[in-house]
C-alpha distance (Angstrom), angle and dihedral (degrees) to the residues before:
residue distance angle dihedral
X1 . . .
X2 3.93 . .
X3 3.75 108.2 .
X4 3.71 115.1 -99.8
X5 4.39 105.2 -107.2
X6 3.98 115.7 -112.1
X7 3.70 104.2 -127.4
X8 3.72 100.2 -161.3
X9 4.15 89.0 49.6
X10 3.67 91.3 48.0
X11 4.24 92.1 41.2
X12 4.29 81.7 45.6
X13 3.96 92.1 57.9
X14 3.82 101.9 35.4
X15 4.14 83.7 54.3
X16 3.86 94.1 49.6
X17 3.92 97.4 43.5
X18 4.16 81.6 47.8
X19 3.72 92.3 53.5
X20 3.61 92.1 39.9
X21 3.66 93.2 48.2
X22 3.86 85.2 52.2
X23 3.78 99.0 41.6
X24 4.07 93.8 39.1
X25 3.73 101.6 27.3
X26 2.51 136.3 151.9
X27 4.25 87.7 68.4
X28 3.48 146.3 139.7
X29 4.26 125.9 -111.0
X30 4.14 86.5 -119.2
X31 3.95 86.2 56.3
X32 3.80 93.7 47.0
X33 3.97 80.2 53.4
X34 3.51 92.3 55.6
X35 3.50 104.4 39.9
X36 4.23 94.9 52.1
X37 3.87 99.1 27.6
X38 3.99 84.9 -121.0
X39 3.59 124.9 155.3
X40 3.50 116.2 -100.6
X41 3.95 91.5 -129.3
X42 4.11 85.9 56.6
X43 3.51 83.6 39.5
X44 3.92 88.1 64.7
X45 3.87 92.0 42.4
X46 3.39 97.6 52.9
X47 4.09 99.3 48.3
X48 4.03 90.0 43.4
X49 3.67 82.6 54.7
X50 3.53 100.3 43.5
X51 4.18 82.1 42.8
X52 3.33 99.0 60.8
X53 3.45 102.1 47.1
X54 3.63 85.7 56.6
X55 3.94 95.2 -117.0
X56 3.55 95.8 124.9
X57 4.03 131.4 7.5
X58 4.30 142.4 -162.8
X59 3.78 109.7 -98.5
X60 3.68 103.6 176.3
X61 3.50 139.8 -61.8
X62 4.08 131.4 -65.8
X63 3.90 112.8 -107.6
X64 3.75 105.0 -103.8
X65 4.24 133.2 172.8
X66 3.81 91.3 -169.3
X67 3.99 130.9 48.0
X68 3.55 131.4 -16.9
X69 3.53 120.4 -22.7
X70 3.74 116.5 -105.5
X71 3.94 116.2 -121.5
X72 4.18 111.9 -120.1
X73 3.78 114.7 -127.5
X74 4.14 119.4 -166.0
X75 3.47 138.9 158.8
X76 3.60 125.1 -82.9
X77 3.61 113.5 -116.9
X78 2.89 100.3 -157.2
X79 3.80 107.7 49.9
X80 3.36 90.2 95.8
X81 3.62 157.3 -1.1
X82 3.86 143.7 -119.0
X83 4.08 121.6 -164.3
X84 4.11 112.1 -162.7
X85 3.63 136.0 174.9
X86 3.37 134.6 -153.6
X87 4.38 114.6 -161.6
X88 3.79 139.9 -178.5
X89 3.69 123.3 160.9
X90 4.08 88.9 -84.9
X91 3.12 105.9 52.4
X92 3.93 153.8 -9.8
X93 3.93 126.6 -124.9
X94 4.05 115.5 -161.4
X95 3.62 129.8 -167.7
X96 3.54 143.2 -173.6
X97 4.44 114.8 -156.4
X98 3.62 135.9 -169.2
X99 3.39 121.9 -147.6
X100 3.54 96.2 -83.6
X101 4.12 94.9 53.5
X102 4.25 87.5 -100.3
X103 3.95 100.2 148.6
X104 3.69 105.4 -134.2
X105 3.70 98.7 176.1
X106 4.01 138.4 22.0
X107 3.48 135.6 -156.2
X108 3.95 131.8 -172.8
X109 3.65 147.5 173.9
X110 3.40 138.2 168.8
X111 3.68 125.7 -148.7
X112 3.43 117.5 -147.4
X113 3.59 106.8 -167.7
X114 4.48 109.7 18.6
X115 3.73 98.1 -140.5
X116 4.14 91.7 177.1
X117 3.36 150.9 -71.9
X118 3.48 97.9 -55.4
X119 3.69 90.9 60.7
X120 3.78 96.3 50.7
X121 4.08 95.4 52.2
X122 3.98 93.7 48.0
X123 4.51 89.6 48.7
X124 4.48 72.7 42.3
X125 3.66 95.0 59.5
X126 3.55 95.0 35.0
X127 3.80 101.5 51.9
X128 3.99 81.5 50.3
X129 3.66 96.3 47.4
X130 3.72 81.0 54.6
X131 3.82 104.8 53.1
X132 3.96 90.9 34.0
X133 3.63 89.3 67.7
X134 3.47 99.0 36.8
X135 4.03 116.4 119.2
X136 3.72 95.4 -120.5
X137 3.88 94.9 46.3
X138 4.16 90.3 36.8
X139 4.21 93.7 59.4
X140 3.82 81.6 74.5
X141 3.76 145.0 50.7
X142 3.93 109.1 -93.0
X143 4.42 96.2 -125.7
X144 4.00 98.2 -175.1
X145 3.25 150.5 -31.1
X146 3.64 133.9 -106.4
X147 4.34 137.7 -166.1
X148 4.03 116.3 -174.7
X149 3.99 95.5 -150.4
X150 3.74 121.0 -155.0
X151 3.70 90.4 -144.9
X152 3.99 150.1 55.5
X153 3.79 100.2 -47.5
X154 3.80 126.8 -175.8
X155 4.04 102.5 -153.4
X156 3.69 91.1 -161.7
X157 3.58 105.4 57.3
X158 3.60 92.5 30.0
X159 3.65 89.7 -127.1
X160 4.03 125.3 143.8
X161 3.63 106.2 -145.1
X162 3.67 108.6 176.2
X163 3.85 149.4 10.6
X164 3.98 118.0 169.8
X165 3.51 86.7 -165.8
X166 4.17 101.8 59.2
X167 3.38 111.7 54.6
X168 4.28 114.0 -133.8
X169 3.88 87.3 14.7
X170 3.82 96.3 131.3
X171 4.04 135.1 147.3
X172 3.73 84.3 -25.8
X173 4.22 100.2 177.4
X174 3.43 94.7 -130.7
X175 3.84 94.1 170.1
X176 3.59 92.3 60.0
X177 3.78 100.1 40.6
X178 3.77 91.8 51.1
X179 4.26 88.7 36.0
X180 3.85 90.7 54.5
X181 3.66 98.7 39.9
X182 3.70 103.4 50.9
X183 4.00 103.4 12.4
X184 3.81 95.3 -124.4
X185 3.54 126.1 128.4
X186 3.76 104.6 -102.2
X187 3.64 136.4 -157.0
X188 4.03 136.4 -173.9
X189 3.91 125.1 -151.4
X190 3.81 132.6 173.9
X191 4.05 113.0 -96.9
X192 3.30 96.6 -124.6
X193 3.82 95.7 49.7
X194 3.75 89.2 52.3
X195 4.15 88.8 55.7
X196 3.86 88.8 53.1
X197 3.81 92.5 46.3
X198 3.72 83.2 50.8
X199 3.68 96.2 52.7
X200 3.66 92.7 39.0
X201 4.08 84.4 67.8
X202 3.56 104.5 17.2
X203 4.09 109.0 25.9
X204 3.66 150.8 15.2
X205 3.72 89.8 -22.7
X206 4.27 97.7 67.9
X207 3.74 109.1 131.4
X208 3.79 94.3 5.3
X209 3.69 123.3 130.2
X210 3.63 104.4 171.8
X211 4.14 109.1 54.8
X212 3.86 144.3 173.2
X213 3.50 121.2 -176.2
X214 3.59 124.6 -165.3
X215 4.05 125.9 -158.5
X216 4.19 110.6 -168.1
X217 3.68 97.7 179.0
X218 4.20 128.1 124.8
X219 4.04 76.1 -61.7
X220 3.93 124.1 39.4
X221 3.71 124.8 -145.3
X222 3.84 142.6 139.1
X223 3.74 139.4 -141.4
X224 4.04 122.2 -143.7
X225 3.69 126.1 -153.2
X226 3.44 114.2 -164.7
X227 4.27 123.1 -158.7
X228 4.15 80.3 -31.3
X229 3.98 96.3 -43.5
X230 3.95 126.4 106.8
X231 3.64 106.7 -126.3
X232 3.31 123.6 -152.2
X233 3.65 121.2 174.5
X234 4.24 133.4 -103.9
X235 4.15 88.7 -69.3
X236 4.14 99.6 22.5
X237 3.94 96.1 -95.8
X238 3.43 101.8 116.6
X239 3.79 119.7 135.1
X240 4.17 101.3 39.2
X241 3.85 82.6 145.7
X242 4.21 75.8 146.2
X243 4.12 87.0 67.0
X244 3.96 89.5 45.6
X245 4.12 100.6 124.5
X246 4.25 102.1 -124.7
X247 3.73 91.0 156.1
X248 3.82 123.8 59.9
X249 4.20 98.7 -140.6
X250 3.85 92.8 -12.5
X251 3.82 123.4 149.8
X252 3.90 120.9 -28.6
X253 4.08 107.0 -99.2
X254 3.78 126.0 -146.4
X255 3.93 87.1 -116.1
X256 3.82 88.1 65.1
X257 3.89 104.3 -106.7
X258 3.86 139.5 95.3
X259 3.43 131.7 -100.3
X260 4.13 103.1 13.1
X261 3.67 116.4 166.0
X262 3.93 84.8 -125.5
X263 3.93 92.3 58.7
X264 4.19 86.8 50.7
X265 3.51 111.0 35.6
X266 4.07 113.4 25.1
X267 3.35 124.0 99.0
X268 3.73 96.1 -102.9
X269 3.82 87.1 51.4
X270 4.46 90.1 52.3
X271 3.17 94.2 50.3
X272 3.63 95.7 46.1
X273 3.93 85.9 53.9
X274 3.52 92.7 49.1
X275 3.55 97.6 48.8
X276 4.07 93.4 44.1
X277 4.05 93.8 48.4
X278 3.66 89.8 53.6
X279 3.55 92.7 41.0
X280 3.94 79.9 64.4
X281 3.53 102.8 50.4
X282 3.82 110.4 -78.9
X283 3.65 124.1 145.2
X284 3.92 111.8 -114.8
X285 4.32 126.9 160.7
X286 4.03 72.9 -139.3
X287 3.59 92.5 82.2
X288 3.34 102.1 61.4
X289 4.15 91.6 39.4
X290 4.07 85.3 62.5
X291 3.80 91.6 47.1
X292 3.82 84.3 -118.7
X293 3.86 98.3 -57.3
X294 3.99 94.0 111.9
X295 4.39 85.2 -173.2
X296 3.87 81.0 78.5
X297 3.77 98.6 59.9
X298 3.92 105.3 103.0
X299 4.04 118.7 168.0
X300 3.94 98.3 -83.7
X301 4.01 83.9 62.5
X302 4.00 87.2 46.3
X303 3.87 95.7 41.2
X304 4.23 91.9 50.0
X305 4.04 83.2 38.5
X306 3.84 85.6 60.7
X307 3.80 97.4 39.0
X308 4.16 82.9 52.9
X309 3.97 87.5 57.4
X310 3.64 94.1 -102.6
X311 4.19 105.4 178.6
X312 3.68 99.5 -153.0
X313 3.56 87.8 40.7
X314 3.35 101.9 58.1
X315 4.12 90.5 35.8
X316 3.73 87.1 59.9
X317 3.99 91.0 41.8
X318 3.77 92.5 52.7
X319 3.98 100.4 45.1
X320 4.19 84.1 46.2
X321 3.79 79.6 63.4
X322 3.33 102.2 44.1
X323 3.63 84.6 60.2
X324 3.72 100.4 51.2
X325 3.91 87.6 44.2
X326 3.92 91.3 60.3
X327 3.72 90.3 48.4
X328 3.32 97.5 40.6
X329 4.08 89.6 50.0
X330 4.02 88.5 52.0
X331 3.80 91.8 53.1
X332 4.12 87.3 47.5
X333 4.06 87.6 50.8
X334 3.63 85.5 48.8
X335 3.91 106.3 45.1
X336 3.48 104.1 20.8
X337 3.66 95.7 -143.2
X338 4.05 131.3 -173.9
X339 3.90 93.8 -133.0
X340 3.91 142.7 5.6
X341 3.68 117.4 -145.5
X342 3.77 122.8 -158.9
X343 3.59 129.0 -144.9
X344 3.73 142.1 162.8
X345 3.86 147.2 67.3
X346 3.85 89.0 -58.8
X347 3.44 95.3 70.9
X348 4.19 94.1 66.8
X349 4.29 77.2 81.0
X350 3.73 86.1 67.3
X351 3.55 120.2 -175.2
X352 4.36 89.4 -3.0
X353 3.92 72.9 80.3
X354 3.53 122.2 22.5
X355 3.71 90.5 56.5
X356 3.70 94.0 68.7
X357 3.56 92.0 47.5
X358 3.57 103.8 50.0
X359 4.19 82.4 45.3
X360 3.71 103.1 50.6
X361 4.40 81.8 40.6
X362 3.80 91.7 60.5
X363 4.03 94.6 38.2
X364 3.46 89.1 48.7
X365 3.87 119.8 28.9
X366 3.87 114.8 71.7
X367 3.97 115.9 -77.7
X368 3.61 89.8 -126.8
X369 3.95 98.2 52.1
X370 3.57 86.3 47.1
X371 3.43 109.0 50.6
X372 4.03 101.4 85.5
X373 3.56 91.2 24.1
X374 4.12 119.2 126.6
X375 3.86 124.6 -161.3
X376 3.31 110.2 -158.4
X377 3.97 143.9 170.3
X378 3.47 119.7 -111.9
X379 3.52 123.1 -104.3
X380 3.75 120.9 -162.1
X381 4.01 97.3 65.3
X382 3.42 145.4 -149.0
X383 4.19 91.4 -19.2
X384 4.16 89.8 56.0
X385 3.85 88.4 106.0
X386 3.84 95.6 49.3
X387 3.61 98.1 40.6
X388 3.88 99.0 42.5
X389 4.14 86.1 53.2
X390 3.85 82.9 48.1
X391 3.96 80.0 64.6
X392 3.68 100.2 42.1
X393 4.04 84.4 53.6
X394 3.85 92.8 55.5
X395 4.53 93.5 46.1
X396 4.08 75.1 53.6
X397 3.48 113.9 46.2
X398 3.60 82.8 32.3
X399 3.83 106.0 45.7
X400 4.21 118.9 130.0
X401 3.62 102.8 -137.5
X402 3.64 123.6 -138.4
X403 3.57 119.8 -81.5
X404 3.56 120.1 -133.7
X405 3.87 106.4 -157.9
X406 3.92 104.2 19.5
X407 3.91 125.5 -171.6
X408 4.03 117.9 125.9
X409 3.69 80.9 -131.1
X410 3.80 89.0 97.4
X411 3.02 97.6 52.5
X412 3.69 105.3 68.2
């Protein structure tokens, strides 16, 4: 009497030669074999399964000068769809994904004056009304959901916890907002994780293990990669490099305390030290660019300023890099990573800025942790956020779970 099939052991293997076919595609039947210790006959079963429902497909054959030529499998694109955004209190950034993190549609707003939370989640669900019902996003199945926060996250519960930069926005359940308004499963990450992810597959991350990532924007934060893994910390706050004390009783910060590098050395915090120094009587060619009315300055004004030779400018520039430098040289003594990538609105001040930092890194961080070390500008641009949540959606919705009692034997 055949044996009777074990559904969860079959269900266990077709998901992990899926995901492999989608993380290690494109590849060959034989590799599959080798890479899950599968028999080649379940090999077959699985991939005519997975073939037919349209999941995966053939796309050729591997270049080979001995034997028979191995049959490609990858993903198919187009079996589905992921919709992410990526928020701050200026603006919102929507995207539609295929399978293989191709946008296929964008959405944005701007907000010109953040008014609270409330605000933020209706512009939310309508930007992903919007690219739900899109044509290019409504050809396939909608998998997940995913929202690049700018704040403390916890990715388990789903629940945003904290953004020093939006007033009232406080354990907001995302998860369940997004969950019960559209039905999709839904899932929250922090921004800046999302642009390493996206750099890890897209950018100035490719073939690196070992990773710090480092946002300088009106809020400053990092993301850590660790032997190929994100890691985030006992409660998901890992990487508040912003909240890092530089300056014994500096500036208030929006957290609370005194002296964070985010009060210093952010854009929020330059401009607000440009604006107060010539509110006091210092000479800057900003002046006259705001028509006198120094609330107007914003960082393209101070970046051009710079670029024009502008002294206190540039002096304000250069000590905001100093800053970042020391922090940045404390995380490198701390993590010991293989490369620093740079990303954020503080980098349109070019070398006025980066200078600094890569000085005060090399006086500062250990000579040893330094030596191979890179710092380097990130490449995937403004959609990092968005696209890298587009990837934490797909490891979600299509995660193999553990199996308890494994054997292929119960599969057959």
């Amino acid at each position: 009497m055949p044996r009777k099939k074990n559904n969860s052991v079959r269900s266990y293997y077709k998901s992990l030669v899926k995901n492999l076919v989608r993380t290690d595609g494109p590849i060959s039947r034989i590799a599959l074999n080798k890479l899950t210790g599968m028999r080649p006959a379940s090999i077959t079963d699985v991939t005519k399964e997975l073939l037919k429902e349209g999941i995966i497909k053939e796309i050729g054959y591997e270049s080979s000068k001995r034997g028979r030529r191995k049959v490609l499998l990858d993903i198919n694109r187009d079996a589905g769809r992921v919709v992410t955004l990526d928020f701050n209190s200026n603006r919102i950034l929507g995207l539609g994904a295929d399978l293989k993190l191709g946008i296929c549609y964008r959405s944005r707003r701007i907000i010109p004056n953040y008014s609270g939370k409330d605000e933020i989640i209706k512009i939310m669900k309508d930007i992903l009304h919007e690219i739900i019902e899109s044509p290019p996003v409504k050809i396939a199945p909608v998998l997940g959901i995913g929202i690049a926060d700018p704040g403390i996250v916890n990715e388990n519960t789903g629940i945003s916890i904290l953004t020093t930069q939006m007033k009232g926005w406080e354990n907001v359940p995302i998860k369940d907002i997004m969950e019960s308004e559209f039905g999709y499963p839904s899932f929250l990450e922090s921004d800046t994780r999302c642009r390493l992810i996206a750099e890890k597959h897209l950018g100035a991350g490719k073939m690196k293990n070992d990773i710090l990532m480092v946002e300088l924007s009106s809020g400053i934060g990092a993301g850590m990669m660790s032997e190929g893994k994100l890691f985030r910390g006992s409660r998901g706050s890992a990487g508040e490099l912003g909240h890092m004390m530089i300056l014994e009783n500096g500036p208030y910060c929006n957290c609370g305390s005194r002296g964070c590098l985010e009060a210093i050395a952010s854009s929020r915090a330059i401009t607000r030290k440009l604006q107060e120094a010539i509110k006091s009587g210092a000479t800057s060619s900003l002046s006259k660019v705001s028509h006198g009315d120094i609330s107007k300055i914003d960082i393209n004004m101070i970046s051009q300023a710079a670029e024009d030779g502008d002294k206190l400018s540039l002096q304000i520039i250069e000590e905001a890099g100093r800053f970042i430098g020391e922090a940045i040289a404390n995380a490198i003594n701390l993590l010991n990573p293989e490369i620093v990538i740079l990303t954020g609105d503080l980098l349109s001040f070019g070398d006025y800025i980066l200078n600094p930092i890569e000085g005060m890194v090399r006086r500062q961080a250990l000579s040893y942790n330094t030596k191979d070390v890179r710092i380097v500008l990130a490449e995937v641009g403004e959609e990092a956020a968005a696209i890298g949540m587009a990837a934490v959606v797909l490891d979600k919705v299509f995660h193999t779970p553990e199996l308890r009692h494994q054997g292929e034997n119960g599969a057959q």
